[in-house]
DODO-254139 format. One record per residue: x negated, y, z negated of N, C-alpha, C in turn. Coordinates in steps of 0.05 Angstrom, whole numbers, plus 5000, padded with zeros to 4 digits. Last residue first. Layout:
BEGIN
XYZXYZXYZ
...
This chain:
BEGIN
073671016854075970956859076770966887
072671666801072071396813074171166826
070772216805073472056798071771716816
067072656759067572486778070472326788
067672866707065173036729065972876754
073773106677071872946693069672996710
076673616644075173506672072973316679
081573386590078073526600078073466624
084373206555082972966562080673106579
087073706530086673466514084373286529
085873966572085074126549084673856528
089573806609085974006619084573976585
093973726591092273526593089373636602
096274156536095074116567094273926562
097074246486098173986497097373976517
096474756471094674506459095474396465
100675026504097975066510096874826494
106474646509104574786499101274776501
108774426586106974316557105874586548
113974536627110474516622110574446588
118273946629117574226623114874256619
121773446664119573476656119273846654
127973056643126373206657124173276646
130972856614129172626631127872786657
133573216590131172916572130272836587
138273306618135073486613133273336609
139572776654139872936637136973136634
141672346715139372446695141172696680
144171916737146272036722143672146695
142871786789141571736770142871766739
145572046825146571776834145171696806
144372616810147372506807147372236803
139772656822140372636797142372596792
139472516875139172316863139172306832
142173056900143272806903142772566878
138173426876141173416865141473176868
134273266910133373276886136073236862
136273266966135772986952135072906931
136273856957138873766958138173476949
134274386948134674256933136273946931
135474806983137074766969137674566951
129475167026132574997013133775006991
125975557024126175427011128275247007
123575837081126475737068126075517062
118576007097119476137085122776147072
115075297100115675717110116975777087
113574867077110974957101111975317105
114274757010115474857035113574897052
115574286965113474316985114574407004
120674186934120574266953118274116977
121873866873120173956888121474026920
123073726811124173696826123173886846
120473196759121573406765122873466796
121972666702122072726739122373056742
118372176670119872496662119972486700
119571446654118271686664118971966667
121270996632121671326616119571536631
123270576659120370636646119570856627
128170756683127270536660125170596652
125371096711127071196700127270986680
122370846757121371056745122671116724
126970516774125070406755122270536741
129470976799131470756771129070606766
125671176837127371306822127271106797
125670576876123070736856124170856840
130570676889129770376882127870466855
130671126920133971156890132170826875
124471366940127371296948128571246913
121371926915120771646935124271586938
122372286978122172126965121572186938
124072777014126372587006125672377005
121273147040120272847047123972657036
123773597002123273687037122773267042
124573486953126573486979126573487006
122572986917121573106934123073126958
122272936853123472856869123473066889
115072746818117472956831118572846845
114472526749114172376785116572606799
108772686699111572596720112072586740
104672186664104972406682108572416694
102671886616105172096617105172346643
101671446625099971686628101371876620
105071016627102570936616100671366612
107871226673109371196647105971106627
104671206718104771426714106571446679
103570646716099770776713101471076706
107470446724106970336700105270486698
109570516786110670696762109670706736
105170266804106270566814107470776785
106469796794103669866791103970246789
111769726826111469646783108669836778
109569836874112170056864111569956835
107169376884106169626887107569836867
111168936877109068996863107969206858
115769106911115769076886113969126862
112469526968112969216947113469166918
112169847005112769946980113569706968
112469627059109669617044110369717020
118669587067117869447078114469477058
120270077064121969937044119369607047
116270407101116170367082117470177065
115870397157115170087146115170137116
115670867181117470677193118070417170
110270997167112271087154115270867149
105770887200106770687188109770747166
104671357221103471137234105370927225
105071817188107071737202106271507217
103671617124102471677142104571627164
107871647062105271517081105271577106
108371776988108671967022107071667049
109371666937109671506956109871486987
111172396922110272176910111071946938
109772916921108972856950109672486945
106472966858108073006878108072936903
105472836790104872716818106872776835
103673266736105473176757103773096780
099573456703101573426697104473246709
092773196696095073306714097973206694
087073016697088173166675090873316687
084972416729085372686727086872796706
085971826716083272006702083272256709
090471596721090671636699086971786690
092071886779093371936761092671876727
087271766805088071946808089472036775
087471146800085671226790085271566792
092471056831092870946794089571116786
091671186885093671316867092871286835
087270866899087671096890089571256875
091070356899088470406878087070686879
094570496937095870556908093570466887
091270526979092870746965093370736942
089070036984086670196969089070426964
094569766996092769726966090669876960
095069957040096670007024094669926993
091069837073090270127067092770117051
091369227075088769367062089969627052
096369237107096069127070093769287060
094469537164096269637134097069577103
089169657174089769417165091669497147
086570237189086169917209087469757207
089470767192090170567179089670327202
087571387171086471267186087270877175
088972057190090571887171089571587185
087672397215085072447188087572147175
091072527252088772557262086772387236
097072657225095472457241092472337254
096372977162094972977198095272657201
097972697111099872867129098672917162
093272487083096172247107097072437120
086472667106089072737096091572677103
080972347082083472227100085872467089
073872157097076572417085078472357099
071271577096072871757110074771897095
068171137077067471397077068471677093
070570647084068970697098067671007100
074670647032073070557032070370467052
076971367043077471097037075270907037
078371916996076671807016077071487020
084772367000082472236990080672037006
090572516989088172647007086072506988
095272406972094472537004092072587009
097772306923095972106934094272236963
097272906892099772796907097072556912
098973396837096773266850098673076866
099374026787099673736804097973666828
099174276728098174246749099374026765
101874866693102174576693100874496721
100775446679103475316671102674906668
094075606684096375456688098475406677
089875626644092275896651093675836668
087275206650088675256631090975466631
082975316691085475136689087575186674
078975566656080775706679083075556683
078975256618079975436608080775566630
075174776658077574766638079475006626
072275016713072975016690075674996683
072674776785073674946761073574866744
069574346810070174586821070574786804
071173766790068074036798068374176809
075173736810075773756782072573766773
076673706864077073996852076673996827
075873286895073273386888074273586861
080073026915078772866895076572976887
084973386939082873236943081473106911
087474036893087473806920084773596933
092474146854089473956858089873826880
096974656841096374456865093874396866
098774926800096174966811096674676827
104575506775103375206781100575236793
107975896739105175846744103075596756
114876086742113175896726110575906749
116176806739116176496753114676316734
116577346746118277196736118976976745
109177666744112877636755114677366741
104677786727107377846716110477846727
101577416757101577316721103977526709
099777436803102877296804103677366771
095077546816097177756827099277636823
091777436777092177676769094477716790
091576896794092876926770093477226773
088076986842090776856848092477006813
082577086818084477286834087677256837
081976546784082376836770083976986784
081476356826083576286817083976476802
075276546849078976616865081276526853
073076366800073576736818076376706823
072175786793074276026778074676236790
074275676874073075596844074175746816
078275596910076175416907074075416885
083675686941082575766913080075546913
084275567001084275756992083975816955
079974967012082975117015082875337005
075374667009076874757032079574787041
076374356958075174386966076574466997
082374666921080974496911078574516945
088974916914086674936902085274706907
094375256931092675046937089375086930
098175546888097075596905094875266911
105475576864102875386872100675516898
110175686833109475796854106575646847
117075516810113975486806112975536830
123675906797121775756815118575676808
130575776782127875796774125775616790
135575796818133975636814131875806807
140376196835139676146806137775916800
140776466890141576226882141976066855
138577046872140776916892141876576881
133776946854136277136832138576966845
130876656881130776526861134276676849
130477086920132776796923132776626906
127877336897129977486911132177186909
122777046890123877136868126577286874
120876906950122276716928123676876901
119877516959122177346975123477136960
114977636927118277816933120977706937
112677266955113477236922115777416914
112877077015112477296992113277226959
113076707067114476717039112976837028
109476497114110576827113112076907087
107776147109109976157130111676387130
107176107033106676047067109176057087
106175986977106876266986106476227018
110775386962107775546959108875776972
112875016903113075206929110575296931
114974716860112674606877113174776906
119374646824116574656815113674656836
125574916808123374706834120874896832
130374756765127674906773125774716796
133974746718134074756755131574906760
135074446669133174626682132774556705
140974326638138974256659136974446674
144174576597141774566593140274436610
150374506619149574206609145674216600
149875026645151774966613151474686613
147774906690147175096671147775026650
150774566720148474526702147374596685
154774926729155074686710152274556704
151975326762153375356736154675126705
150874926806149375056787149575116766
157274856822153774656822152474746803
159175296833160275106808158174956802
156075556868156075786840157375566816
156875176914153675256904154175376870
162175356926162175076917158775046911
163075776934164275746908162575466898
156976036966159675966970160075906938
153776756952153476386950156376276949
154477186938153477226963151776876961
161277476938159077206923156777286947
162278186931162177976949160877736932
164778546877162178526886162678196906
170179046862168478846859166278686870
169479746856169979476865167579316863
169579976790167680016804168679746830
169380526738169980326747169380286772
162280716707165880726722166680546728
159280566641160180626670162280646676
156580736586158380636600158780716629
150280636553151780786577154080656590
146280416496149280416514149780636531
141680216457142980406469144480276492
137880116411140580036421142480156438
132579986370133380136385135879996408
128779556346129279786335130380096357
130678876317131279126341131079366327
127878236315128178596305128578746334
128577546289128277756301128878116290
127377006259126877326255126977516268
129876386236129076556253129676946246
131876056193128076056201128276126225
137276116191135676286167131976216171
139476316255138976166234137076256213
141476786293141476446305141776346272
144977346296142877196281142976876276
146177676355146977346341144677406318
150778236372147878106350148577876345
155678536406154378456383151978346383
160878926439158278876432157378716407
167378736458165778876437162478796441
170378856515170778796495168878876475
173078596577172178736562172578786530
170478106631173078236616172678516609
168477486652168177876645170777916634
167476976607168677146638167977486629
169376486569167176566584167076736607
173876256558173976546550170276656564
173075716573174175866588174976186586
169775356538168875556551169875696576
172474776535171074986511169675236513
171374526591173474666569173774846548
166874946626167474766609169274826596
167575376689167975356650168575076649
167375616748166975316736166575426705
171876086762168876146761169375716741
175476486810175376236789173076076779
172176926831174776976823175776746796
164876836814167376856823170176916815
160177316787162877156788164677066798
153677466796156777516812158077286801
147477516768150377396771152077476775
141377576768143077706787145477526787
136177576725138777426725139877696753
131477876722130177606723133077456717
127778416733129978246739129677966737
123078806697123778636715125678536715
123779096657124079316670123779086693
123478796612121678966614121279006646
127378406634126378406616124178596622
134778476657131978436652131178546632
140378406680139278186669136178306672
146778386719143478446718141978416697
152978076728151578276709148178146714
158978276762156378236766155078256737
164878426757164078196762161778016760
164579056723166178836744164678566737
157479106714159279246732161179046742
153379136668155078976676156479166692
145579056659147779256673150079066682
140578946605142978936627144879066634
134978896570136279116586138478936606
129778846525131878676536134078916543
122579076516125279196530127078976539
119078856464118878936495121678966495
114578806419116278896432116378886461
110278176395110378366410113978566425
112177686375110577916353109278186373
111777326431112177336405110377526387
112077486499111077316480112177456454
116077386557114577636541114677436519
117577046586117077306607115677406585
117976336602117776516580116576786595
122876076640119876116632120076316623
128175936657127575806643124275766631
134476256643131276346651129976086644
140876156679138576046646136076106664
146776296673144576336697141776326668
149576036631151076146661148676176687
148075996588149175746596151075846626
146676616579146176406571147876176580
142876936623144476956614146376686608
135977026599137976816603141076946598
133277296563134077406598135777206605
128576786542129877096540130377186567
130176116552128976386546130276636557
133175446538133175816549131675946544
132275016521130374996539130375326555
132874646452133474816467131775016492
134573966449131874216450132774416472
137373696393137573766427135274066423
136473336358136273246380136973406406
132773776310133973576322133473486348
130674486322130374206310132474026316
128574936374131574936363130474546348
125275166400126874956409128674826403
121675876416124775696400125575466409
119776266441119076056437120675846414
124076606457120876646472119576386460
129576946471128576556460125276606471
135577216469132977226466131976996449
140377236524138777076501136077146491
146177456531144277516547141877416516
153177236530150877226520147577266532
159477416546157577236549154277406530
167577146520164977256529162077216540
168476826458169577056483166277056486
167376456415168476346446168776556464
160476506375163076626382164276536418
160575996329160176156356162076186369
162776186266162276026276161676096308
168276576246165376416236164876206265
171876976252170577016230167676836226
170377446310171977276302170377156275
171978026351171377936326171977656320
169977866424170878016406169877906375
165678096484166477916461168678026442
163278276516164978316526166978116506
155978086495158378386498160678206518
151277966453153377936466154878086479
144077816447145578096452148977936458
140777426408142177436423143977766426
135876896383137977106385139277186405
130976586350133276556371134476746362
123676346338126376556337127876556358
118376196339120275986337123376056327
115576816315115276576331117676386317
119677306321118077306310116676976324
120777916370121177646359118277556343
124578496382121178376375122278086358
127279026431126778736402124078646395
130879546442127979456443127679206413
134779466492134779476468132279406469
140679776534137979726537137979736507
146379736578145479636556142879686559
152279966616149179906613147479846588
157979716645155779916623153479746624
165979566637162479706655159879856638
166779516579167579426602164879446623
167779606509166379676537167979446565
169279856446169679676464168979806496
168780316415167080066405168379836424
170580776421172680506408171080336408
166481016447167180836464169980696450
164981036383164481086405163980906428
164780846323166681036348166681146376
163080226319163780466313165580626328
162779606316165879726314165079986305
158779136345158779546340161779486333
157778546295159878726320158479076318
154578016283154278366280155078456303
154177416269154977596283155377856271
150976836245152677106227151677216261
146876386198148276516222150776656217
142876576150144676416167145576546190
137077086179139076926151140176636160
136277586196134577446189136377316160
135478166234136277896240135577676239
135078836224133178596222134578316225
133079406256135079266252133678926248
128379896223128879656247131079606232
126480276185128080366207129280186237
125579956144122680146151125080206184
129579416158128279596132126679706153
136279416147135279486157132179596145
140878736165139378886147138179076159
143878136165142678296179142578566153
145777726136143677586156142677876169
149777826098147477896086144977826111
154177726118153577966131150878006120
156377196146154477216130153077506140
160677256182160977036159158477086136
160677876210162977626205161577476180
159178516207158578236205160978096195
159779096240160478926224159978716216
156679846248157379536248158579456237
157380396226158680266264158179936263
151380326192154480466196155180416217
147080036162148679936194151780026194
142380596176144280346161144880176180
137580716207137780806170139880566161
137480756256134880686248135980786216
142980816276142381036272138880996255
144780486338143880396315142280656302
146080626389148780526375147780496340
145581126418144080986408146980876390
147381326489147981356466147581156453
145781696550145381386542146081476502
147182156571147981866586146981636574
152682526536149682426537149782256558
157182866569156782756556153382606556
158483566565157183376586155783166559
159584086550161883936546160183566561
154584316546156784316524157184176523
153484436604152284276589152784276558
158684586617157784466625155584246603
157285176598159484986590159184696588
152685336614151885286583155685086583
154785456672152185186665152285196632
157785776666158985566672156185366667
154586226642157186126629157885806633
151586346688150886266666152286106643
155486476725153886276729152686136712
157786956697158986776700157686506699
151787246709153587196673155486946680
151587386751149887156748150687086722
155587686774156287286782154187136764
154388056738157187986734156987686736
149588246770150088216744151788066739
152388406816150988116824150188086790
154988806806156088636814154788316806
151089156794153689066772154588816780
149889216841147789086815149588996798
153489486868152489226878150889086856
């Protein structure tokens, strides 16, 4: 019997040292930190290099294929993880499902982007950041800063490919069967094919010092879980550089940050998340905004601050402000000339004796709002009281509306197009737009379904807007907190 059970455990033994013999690694480094044996470069092989054990990406532009041996150096299903480091005002790029070609950008395939602060000179400013899968599902806030490593990681399976940045998600794209490509971009698709390296240009620097690959199985294909006719919408924006982004949600009605960032993946709109700040609301001085920052400052959103009332700019310091993405402010709430807090949205607090009167002290609030607060955006724009709503085309007077738009082009503030209200109307719009005013594109949700954006789409169609005439937060030395300061007062 000893003999025996001797015998199975030899066997047993046998079969696990086979096993783990014959058992392939699960993740395999493509870059051996010494050369670049297994690569190749197309037009300018001198753009990549390796010193002190990094891969370095730093010249003209030029592509670096794996053509080693492993795998044949062509993939399909797989997993990617690479550790980079950018330098400031650097562009690059992971590719895969690409092939060789000798110059110039490459047409197969797709591109997962590294851009942390890059706008690229000339006339077109480039508005992707890292995680972007590029001109298909575009990040459009910066997740990890410059001269620091961090982890660019994606998983392609089939149809889908996942998308993060230090171990967050921040792309979920399903393909359809016939997926919207620009002419010039019909090799844009899954497939399969080769890995590579952009080195953007000779005043950018990036570094990788690590590259690893796991291929996968094959695998069915994955449901849309957005009709065809949402995945062409979007996608064409995408690749025309429009930043789909709605700038003006809050966490209410039960919406989680969990939840927007789930349907941010879902849908591919980049979201700004806003807490309400200012006298008798939930952030009310530095502390609690401090608190607010610490529980959003690593997820994958833009940073908004909602000013509310006419007090909040004694309330908080400048530098607290500052850790803002970008602030906004709406006409809604302010005092009128009998000493009444008026918020238009209650009926109760919305108090109109004399509708010429209370139109003209609005929009003399409005203009003294907008050009002595330190804000980025006016939202909620041209809202009025349901009392008199009925009567807008009707009190929004030529005049009013010139005064309207001239105090926000005079300021450089921008004017959201506002889906939930679905204002102001296509009139205001086109003379916001002559004027060169910037527009972004807003919600204000009371729950937990955010829509779809839709009078925001509509009127950029009927408008025939471009990126350019959209609005992006401002570099830190460009805040208006920072350039023009808090006011001890507002007058008005």
């Amino acid at each position: 019997m000893l003999k025996f059970k001797s015998f199975l455990l030899l066997v047993f033994s046998v079969l696990i040292f086979s096993s783990c013999k014959t058992k392939e690694p699960e993740w395999t480094e493509l870059f051996n930190g010494k050369d670049l044996i297994g690569w190749t470069a197309n037009e300018n092989p001198e753009s990549f290099r390796v010193e002190n054990g990094v891969l370095v990406a730093d010249g003209p532009i030029s592509h670096l294929f794996y053509t080693g041996d492993f795998h044949k150096g062509v993939f399909r299903n797989f997993e990617l993880k690479a550790m980079v480091k950018t330098e400031p005002s650097s562009n690059s790029g992971i590719m895969f499902h690409t092939q060789e070609q000798p110059h110039g950008p490459l047409l197969r395939g797709y591109e997962v982007q590294i851009n942390n602060t890059y706008e690229r000179p000339g006339d077109f400013h480039e508005l992707k950041k890292t995680g972007s899968l590029y001109g298909i599902r575009n990040v459009y806030y910066p997740t990890v800063k410059d001269n620091e490593w961090f982890e660019l990681s994606f998983k392609v399976v089939e149809n889908r490919c996942e998308v993060f940045v230090n171990g967050t998600k921040v792309v979920d794209y399903i393909q359809p069967d016939d997926p919207y490509r620009p002419k010039n971009d019909k090799l844009k698709v899954f497939s399969a094919g080769r890995i590579a390296l952009q080195c953007h240009d000779k005043d950018s620097k990036v570094y990788f010092k690590s590259i690893q690959v796991k291929p996968l199985p094959k695998a069915e294909k994955f449901a849309m879980l957005v009709s065809k006719e949402w995945d062409d919408k979007i996608t064409k924006m995408m690749f025309e550089n429009f930043p789909v982004i709605d700038f003006h949600v809050h966490l209410k009605g039960g919406l989680t940050i969990a939840q927007a960032c789930e349907n941010s993946l879902k849908l591919g709109i980049n979201y700004g998340i806003a807490p309400n700040c200012g006298l008798k609301f939930p952030v009310t001085d530095d502390a609690s905004l401090k608190a607010y920052m610490d529980t959003v400052q690593t997820k994958p959103i833009f940073r908004g601050m909602q000013a509310e009332g006419r007090e909040w700019v004694t309330l908080f310091s400048p530098a607290a402000v500052a850790k803002f993405d970008y602030i906004f402010t709406d006409g809604m709430t302010w005092t009128d000339h009998k000493g009444r807090r008026m918020r238009l949205w209650i009926p109760e607090e919305a108090f109109v004796d004399d509708e010429q009167q209370f139109m003209d002290e609005l929009v003399g609030k409005i203009e003294s709002v907008i050009s002595q607060e330190p804000v980025d955006i006016h939202v909620n724009p041209t809202f009025l009281p349901a009392v008199i709503a009925a009567k807008y085309d009707e009190l929004w007077t030529d005049a009013r509306i010139d005064r309207f738009v001239n105090v926000l082009a005079k300021n450089g503030v921008a004017l959201e197009i506002n889906s939930r209200y679905k204002l102001p109307t296509e009139k205001i719009l086109r003379k916001a737009k002559e004027a060169g005013v910037k527009f972004t594109f807003g919600t204000n949700n009371t729950g937990a379904d955010l829509g779809t954006l839709d009078y925001s789409f509509e009127m950029k169609e009927k408008l025939g807007l471009t990126y350019k005439d959209m609005f992006m937060p401002k570099k830190q030395n460009e805040k208006p907190v920072l350039v023009k300061g808090l006011p001890k007062k507002i007058t008005g």
